[in-house]
VEXDO-234566 format. One record per residue: residue number from 0; x, y, z of N, C-alpha, C in turn; residue in three letters. Coordinates in pm, whole numbers. Each point is the difference from the previous one (the first is absolute). Last residue first. Layout:
BEGIN
SITE seq     nX     nY     nZ    caX    caY    caZ     cX     cY     cZ type
SITE NUM      X      Y      Z      X      Y      Z      X      Y      Z  ALA
...
//
This chain:
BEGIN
SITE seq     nX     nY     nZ    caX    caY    caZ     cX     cY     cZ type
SITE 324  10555   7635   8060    -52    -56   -139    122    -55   -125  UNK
SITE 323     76    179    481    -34   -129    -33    -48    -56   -144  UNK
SITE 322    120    424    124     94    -71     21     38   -148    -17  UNK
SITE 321   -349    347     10     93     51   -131     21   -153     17  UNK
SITE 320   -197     47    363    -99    -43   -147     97    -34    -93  UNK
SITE 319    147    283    396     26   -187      4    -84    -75   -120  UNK
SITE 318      0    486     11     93    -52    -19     30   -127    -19  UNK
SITE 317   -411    158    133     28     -2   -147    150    -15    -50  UNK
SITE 316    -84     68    478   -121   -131    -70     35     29   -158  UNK
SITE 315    145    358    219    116   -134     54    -93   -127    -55  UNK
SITE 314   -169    419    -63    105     17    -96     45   -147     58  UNK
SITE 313   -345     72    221    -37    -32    -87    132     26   -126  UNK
SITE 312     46    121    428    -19   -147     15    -36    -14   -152  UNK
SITE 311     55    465     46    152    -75     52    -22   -163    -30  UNK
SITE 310   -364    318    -16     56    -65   -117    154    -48     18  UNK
SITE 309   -310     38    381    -55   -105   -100    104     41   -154  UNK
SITE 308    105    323    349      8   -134     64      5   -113   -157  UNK
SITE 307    -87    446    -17     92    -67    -27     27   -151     33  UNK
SITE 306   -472    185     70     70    -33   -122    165    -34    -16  UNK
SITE 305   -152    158    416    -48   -205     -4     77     21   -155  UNK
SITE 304     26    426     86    121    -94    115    -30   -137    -72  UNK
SITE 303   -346    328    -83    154     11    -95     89   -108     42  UNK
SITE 302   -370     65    247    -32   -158   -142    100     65   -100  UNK
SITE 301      2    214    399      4    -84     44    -13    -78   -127  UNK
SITE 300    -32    411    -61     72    -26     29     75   -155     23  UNK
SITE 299   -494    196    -74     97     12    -68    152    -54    -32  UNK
SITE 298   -306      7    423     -8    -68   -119    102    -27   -100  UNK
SITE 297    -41    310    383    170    -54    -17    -88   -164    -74  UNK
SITE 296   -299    400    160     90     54   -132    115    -91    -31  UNK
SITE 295   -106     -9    525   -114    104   -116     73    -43   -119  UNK
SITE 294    145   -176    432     -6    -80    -61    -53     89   -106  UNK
SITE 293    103    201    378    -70    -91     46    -91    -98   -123  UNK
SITE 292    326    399     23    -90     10    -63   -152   -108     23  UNK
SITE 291    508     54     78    -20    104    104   -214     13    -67  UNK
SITE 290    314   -387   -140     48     28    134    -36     99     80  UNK
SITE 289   -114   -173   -411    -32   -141    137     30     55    107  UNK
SITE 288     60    265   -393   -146    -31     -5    -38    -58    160  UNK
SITE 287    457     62   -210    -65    136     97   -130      0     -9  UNK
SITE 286    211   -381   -218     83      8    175   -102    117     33  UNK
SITE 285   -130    -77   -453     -6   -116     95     41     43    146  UNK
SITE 284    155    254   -340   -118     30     17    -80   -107     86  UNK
SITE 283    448    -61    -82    -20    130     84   -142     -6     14  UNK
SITE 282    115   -344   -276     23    -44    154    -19    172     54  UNK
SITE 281    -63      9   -448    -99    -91     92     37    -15    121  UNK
SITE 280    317    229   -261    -74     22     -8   -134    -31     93  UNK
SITE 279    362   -266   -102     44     63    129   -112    110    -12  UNK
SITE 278    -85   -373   -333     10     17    139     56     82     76  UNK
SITE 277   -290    137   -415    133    -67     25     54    -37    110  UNK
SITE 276   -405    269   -186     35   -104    -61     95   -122     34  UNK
SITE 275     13    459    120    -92    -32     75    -37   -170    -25  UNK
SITE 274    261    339   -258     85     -5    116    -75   -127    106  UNK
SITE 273   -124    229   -434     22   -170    -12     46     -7    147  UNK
SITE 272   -165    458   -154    -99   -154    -35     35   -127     52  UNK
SITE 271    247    365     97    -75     60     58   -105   -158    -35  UNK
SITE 270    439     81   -201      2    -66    197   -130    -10     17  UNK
SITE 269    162    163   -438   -145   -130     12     24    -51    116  UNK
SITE 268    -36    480     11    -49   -101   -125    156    -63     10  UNK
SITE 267    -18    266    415    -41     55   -137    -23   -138    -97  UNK
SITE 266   -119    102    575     54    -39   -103     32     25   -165  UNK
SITE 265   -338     74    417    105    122    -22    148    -55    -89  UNK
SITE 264   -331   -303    184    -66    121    -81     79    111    -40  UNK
SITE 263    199   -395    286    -25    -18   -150    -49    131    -77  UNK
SITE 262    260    118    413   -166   -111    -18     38     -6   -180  UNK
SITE 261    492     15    283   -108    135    -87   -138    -78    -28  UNK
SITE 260    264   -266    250     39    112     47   -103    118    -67  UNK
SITE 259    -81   -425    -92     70    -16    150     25    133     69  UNK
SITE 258   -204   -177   -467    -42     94     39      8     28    186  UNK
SITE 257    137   -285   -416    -59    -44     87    -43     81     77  UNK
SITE 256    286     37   -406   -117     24    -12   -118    -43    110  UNK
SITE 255    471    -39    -49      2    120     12   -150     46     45  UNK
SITE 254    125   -472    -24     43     30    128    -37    190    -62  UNK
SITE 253    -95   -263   -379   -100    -72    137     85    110    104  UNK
SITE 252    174     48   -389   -136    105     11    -54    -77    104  UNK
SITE 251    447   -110    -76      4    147    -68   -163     47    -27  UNK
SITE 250    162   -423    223    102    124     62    -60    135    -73  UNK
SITE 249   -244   -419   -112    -35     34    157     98    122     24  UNK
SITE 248     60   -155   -464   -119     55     70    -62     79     98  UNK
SITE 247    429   -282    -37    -21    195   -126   -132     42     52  UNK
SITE 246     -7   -484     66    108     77    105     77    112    -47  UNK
SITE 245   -273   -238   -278    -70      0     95     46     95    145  UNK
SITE 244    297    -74   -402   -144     30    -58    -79     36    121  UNK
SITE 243    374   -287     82     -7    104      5    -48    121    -57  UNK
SITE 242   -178   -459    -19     58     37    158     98    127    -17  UNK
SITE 241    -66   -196   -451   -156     47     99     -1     35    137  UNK
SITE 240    381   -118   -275    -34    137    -11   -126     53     57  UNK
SITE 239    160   -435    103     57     83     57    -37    132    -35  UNK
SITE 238   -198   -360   -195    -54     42    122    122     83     83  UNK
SITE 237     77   -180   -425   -114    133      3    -26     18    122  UNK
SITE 236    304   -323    -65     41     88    -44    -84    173     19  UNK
SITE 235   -181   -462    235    125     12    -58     86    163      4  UNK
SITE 234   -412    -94    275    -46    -16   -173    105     34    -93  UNK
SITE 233    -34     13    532      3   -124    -44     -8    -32   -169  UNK
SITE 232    -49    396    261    113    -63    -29     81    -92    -46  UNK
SITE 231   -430    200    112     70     26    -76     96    -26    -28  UNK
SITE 230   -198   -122    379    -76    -90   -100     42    105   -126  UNK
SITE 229    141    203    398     70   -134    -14    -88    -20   -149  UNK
SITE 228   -156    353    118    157      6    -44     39    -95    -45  UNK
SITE 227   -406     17    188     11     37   -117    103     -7    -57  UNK
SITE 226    -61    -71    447     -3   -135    -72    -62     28   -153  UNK
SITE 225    134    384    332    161   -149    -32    -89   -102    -71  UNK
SITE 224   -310    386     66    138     30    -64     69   -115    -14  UNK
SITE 223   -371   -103    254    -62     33   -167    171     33    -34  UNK
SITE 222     55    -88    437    -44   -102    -54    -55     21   -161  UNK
SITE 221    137    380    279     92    -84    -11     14   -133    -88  UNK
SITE 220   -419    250    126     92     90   -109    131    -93     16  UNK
SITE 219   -313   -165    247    -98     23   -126    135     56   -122  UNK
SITE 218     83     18    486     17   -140    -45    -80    -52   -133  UNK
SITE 217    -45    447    225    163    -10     -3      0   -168    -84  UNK
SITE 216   -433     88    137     58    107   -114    130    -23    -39  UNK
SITE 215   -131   -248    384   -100    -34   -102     51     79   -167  UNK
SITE 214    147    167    473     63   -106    -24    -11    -93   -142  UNK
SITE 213   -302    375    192    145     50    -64    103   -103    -40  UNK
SITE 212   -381   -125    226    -24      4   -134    133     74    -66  UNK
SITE 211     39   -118    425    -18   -127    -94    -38     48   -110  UNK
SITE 210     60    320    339    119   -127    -41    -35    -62    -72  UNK
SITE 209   -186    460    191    -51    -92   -111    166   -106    -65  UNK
SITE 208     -1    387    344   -141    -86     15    -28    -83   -110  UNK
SITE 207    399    362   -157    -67    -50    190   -166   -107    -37  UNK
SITE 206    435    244   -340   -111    -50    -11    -18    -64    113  UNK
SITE 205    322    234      4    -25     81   -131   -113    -75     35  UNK
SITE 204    309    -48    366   -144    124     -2    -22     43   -126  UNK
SITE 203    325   -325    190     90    139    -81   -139     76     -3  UNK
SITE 202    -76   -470    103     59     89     78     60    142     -3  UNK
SITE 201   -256   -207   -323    -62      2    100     53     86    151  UNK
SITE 200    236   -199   -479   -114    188     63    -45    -18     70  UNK
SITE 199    195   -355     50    159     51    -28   -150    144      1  UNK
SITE 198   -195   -413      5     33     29     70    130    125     22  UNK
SITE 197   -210   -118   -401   -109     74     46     64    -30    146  UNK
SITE 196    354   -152   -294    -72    125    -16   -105     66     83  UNK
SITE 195    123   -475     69    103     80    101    -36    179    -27  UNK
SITE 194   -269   -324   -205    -32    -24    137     96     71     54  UNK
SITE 193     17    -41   -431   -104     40    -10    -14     42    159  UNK
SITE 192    344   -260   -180     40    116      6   -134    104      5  UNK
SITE 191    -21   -461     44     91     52     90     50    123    -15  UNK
SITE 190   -301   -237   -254    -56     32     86     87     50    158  UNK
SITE 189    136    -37   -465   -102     45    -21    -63     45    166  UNK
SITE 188    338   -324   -136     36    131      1    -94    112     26  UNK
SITE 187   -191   -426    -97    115      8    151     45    113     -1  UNK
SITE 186   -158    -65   -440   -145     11    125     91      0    166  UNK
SITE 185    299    -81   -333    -40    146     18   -148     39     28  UNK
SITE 184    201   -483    -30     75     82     66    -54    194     29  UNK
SITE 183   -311   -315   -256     71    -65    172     73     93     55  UNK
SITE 182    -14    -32   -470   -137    105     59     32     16    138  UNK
SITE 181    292   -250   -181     50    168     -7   -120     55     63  UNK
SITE 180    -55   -465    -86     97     34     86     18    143     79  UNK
SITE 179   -239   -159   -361   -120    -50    124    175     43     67  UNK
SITE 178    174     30   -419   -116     83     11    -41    -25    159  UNK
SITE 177    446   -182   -111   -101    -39     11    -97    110    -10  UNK
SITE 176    464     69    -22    -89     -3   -162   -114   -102     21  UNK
SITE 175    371    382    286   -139   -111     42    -55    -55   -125  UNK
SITE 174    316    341     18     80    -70     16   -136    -97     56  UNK
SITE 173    -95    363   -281    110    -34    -13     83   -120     59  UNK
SITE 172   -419    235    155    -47    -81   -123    166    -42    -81  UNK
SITE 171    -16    219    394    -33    -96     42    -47   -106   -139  UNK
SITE 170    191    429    -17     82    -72     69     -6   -152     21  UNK
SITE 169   -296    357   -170     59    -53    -86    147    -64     45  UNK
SITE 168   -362    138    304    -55    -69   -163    132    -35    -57  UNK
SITE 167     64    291    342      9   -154     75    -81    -49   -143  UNK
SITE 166     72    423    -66    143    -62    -12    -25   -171     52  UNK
SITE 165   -361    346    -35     63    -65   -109    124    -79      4  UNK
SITE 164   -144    162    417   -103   -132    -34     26     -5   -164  UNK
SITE 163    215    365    204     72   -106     53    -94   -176    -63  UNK
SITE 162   -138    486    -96    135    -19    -45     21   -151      0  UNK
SITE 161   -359    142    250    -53     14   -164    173    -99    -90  UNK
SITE 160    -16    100    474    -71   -118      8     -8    -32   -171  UNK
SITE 159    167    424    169     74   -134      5    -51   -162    -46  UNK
SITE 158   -276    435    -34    161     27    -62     12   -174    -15  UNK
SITE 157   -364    117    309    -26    -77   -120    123     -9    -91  UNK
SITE 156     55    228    422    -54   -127    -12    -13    -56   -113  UNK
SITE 155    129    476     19     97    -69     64    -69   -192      8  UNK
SITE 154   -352    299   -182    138    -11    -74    131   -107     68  UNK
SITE 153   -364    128    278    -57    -60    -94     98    -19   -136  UNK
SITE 152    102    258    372     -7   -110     68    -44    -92   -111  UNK
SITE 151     -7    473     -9    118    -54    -55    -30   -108     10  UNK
SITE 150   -287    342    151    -60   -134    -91    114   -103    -34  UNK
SITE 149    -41    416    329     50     21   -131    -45   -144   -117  UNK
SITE 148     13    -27    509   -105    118    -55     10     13   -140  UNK
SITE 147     91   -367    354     84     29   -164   -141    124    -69  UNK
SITE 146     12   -161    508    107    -90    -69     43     54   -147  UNK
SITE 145   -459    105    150    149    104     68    112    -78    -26  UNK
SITE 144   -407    -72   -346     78    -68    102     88     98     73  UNK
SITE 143   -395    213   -287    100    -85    -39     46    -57    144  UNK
SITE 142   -480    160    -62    153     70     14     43   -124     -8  UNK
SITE 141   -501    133   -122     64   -110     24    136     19    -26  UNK
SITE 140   -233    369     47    -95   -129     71     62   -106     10  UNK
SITE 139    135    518     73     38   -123   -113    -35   -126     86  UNK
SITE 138   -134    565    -48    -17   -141     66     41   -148    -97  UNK
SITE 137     13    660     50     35   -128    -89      6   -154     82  UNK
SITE 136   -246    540    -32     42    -63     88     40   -180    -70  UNK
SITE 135    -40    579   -118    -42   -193    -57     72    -52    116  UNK
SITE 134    -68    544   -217      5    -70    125    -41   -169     16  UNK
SITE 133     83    382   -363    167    -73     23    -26    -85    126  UNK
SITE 132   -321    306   -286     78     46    109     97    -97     78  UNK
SITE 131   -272   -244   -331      8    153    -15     34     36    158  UNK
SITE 130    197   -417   -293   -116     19    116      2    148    -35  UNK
SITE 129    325   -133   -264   -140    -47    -53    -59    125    104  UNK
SITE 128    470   -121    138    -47    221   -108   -134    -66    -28  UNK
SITE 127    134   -364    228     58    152     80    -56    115    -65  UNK
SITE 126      0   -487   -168   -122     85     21      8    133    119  UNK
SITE 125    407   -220   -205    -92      6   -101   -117    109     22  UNK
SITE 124    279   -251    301     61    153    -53    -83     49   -105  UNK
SITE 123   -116   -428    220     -1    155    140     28    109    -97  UNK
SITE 122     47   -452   -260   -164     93      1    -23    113     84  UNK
SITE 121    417   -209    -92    -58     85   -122   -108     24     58  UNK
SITE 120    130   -289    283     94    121     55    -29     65   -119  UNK
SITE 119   -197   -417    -15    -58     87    120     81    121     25  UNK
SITE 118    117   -267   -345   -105     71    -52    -49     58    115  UNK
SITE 117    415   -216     90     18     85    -83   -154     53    -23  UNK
SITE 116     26   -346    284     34    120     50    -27    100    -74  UNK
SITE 115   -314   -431    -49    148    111    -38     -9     87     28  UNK
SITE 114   -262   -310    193    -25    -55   -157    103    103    -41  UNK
SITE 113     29     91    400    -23   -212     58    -59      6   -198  UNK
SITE 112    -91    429    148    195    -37     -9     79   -135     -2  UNK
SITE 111   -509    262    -85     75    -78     22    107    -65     -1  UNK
SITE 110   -402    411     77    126    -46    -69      5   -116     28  UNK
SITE 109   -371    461     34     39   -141     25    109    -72    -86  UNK
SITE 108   -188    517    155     75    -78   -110     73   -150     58  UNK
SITE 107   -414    435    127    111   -127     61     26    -72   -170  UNK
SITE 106   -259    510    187     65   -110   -102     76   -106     48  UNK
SITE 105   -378    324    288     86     -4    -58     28   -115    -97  UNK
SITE 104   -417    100    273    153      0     86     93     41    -54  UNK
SITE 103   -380   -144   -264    -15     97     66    118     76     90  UNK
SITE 102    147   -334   -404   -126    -16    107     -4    153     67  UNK
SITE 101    240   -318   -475    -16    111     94   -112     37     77  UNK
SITE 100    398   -351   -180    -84     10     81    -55    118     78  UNK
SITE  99    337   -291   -387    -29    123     34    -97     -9     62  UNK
SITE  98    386   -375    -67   -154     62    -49      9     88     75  UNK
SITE  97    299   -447   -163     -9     97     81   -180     56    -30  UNK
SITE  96    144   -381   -229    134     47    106     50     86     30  UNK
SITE  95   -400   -347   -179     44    129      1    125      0     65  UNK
SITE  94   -226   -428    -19    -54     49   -120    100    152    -38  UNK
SITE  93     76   -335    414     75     -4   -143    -75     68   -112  UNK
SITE  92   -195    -38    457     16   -102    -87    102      7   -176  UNK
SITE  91     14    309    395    -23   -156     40     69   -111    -64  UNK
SITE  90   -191    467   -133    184     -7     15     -4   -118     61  UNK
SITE  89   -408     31    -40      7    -14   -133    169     33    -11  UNK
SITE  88   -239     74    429    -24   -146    -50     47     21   -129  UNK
SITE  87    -13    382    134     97    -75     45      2   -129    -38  UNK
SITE  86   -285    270   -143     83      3    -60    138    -74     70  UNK
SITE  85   -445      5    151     24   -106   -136    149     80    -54  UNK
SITE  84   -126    225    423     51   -164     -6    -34    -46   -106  UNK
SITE  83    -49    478    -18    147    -12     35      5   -169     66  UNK
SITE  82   -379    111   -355     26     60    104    148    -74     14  UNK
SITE  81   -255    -75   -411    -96     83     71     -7     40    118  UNK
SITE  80    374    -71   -484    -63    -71    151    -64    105     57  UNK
SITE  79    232    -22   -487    -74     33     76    -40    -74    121  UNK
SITE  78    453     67   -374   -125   -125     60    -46     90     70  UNK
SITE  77    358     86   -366    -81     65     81   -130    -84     26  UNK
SITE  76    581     10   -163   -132   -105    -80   -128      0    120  UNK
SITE  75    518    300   -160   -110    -45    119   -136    -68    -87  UNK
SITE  74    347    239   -220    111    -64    116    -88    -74     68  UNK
SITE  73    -81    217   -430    -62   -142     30    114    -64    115  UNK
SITE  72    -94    582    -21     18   -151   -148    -62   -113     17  UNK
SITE  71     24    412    343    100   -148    -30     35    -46   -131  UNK
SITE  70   -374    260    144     81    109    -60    137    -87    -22  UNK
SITE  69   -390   -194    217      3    -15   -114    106     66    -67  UNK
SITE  68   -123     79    411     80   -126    -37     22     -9   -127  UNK
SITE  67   -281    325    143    104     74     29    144   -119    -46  UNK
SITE  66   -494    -79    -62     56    100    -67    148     21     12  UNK
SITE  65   -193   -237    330     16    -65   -123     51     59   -133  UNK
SITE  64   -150    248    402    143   -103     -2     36    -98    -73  UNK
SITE  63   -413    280     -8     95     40     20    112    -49    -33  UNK
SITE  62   -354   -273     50     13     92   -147    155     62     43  UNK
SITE  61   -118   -138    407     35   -133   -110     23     87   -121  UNK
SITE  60   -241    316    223    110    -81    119    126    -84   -106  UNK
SITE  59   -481     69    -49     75    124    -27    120     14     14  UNK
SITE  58   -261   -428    142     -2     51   -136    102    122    -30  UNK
SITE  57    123   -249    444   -119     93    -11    -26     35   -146  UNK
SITE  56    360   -402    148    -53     96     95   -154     90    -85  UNK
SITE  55    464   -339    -97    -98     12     14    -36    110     89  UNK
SITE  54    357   -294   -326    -24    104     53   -167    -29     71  UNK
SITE  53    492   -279   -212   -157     10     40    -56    122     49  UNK
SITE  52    391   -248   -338     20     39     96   -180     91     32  UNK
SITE  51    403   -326   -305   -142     -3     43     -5    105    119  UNK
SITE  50    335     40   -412     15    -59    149   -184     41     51  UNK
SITE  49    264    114   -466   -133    -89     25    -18    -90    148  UNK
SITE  48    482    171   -104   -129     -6    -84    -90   -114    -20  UNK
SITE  47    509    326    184   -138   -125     37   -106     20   -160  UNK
SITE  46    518    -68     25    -47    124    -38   -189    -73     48  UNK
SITE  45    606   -125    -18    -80    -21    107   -139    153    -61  UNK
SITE  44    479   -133   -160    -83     78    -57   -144    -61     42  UNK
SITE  43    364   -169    288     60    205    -24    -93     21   -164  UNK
SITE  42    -69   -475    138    -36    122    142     46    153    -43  UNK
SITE  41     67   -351   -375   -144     15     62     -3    130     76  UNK
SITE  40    420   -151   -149   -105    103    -98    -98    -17     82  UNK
SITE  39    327   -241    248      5    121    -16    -97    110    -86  UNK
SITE  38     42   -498    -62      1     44    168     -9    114     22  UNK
SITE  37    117   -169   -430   -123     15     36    -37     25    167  UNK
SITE  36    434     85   -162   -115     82    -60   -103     -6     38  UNK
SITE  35    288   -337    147     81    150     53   -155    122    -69  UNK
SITE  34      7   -493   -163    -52     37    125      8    110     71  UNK
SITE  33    262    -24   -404   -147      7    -31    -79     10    138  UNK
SITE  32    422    -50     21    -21    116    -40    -99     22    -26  UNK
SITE  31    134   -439    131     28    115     96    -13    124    -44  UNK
SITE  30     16   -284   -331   -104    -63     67    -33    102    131  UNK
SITE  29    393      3   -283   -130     52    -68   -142     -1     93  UNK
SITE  28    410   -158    125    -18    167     14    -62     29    -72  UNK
SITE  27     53   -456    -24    -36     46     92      2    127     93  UNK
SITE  26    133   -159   -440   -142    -37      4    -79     71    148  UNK
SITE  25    521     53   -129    -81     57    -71   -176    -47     33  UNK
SITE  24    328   -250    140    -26    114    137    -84    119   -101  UNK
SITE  23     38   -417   -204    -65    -22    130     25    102     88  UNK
SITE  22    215    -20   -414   -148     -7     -5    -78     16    120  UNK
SITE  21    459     -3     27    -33     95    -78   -155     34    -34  UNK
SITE  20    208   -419     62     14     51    149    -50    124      7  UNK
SITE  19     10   -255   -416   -115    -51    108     11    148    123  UNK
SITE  18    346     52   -249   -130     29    -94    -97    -60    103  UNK
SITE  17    434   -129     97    -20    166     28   -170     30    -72  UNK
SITE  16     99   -447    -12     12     10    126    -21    149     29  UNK
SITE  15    115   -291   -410    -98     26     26    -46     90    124  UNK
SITE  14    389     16   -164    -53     60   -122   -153     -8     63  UNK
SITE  13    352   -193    291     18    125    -21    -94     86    -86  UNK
SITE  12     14   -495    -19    -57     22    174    -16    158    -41  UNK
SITE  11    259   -181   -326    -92     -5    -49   -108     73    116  UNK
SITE  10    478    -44    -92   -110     98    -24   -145     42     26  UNK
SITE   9    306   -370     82     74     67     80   -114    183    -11  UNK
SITE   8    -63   -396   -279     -7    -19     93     62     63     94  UNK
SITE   7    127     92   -452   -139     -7     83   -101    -51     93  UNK
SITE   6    496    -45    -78    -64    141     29   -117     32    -14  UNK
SITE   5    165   -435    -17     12     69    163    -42    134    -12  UNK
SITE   4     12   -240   -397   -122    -31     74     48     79     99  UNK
SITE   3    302     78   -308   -130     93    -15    -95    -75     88  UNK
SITE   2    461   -177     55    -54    115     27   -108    101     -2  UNK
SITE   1     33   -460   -175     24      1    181    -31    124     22  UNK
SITE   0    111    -23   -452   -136    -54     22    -33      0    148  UNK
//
């Protein structure tokens, strides 16, 4: 009798322990494989469509080249302007992102490398064979940062912050079981990692002249992410699968689908719809609005951010409801 308890008890740690243990590296090469994909499918099947893009100049002219665009398919979505400054004004303002400009003098192909490299470098090669006789003179109105020609800067930032602000949610909703507490703590977090970020690009030359609002964005996305997390957590059993429900999400279509590196437009289904929806999403489109755009188009965005915000608080208010009732 002695002997069969010790042996299962001697068994027992062993029977449960490989299987859990088993589970948990099994779960989490699942998890790492999926992010591995989704990170990856987007940009390498990267395909434009329906990229706004403007032309203008002389009836006969326009026809022409419209004609000639058109031969695309639906790579290009064809705006008219009635000279070479509304069209600029209209790369400005976030409507276009780029354009054709044809005048007496010659062709100018307006760009913007400050709204993406990548479509400003499709559009030189693109309209090389279009233009007729190959002569275009190319102007990029609103250029990217010399600090980070390539756009990287917008990925490398939001990455960490995205990653790291699920982890402070569910860290903080784990070992804090005051609600008004946690908020506390990761509004603090919030504004310290908001303030060292937009000081950290600043100096590195991804995002210049604009501290505080870059600061504003960074502290929108930290603050909506961790106090979603957290206030999931709080809902026992389920709220764990809901905190990592939420945190699948952000890894496998918020961070692919944010359009840091490859623009959204050139995205394939459903980076392309939802990517934008979602905070690291919003915070790009937000950051490269404030920062090279002088605020154009970063609406949108901005009431993506507030929304997480409000349903983070509003998951944590209905918690404490639960709780009390």
């Amino acid at each position: 009798m002695h002997r069969e308890t010790g042996n299962t008890m001697d068994a027992s740690p062993v029977n449960r322990a490989i299987p859990l243990g088993a589970l948990i590296a099994i779960g989490i090469a699942a998890v790492q494989l999926l992010f591995l994909f989704c990170f990856s499918y987007p940009p390498t099947n990267a395909t434009p469509k329906e990229i706004p893009l403007g032309i203008s100049g002389p009836d006969p002219a326009i026809q022409q080249l419209g004609d000639s665009i058109g031969q695309s398919g639906d790579t290009f979505e064809i705006r008219t302007y009635p000279d070479i400054e509304a069209a600029r004004q209209a790369i400005r303002d976030r409507e276009i992102y780029g354009a054709i400009v044809i005048e007496a003098d010659g062709t100018t192909l307006l760009v913007s490398s400050a709204a993406s490299p990548a479509i400003a470098t499709m559009l030189k090669s693109h309209f090389t064979s279009v233009v007729p006789d190959g002569q275009m003179t190319v102007e990029d109105v609103v250029p990217a940062s010399a600090g980070d020609p390539n756009g990287s800067g917008f990925l490398t930032s939001v990455l960490p912050l995205t990653l790291l602000s699920l982890a402070l949610g569910t860290v903080v909703g784990l070992v804090e079981g005051r609600p008004i507490y946690a908020l506390g703590w990761i509004a603090l977090t919030a504004v310290i990692s908001a303030s060292g970020a937009s000081w950290i690009t600043s100096e590195l030359g991804i995002f210049t002249g604009h501290f505080w609002s870059t600061s504003l964005v960074f502290a929108l996305l930290v603050f909506g992410i961790g106090v979603t997390s957290q206030s999931l957590t709080y809902f026992a059993t389920s709220g764990k699968v809901l905190d990592l429900t939420f945190a699948l999400v952000l890894l496998c279509l918020g961070i692919p689908g944010a359009g840091a590196l490859v623009p959204r437009l050139l995205l394939v289904e459903p980076w392309r719809s939802l990517g934008w929806l979602l905070p690291p999403g919003a915070a790009v489109d937000t950051l490269r609005g404030v920062n090279f755009f002088a605020g154009a188009g970063i609406a949108a965005g901005l009431w993506v951010l507030i929304g997480w915000v409000l349903i983070g608080l509003s998951v944590s208010v209905l918690r404490r409801v639960k709780h009390h009732a």
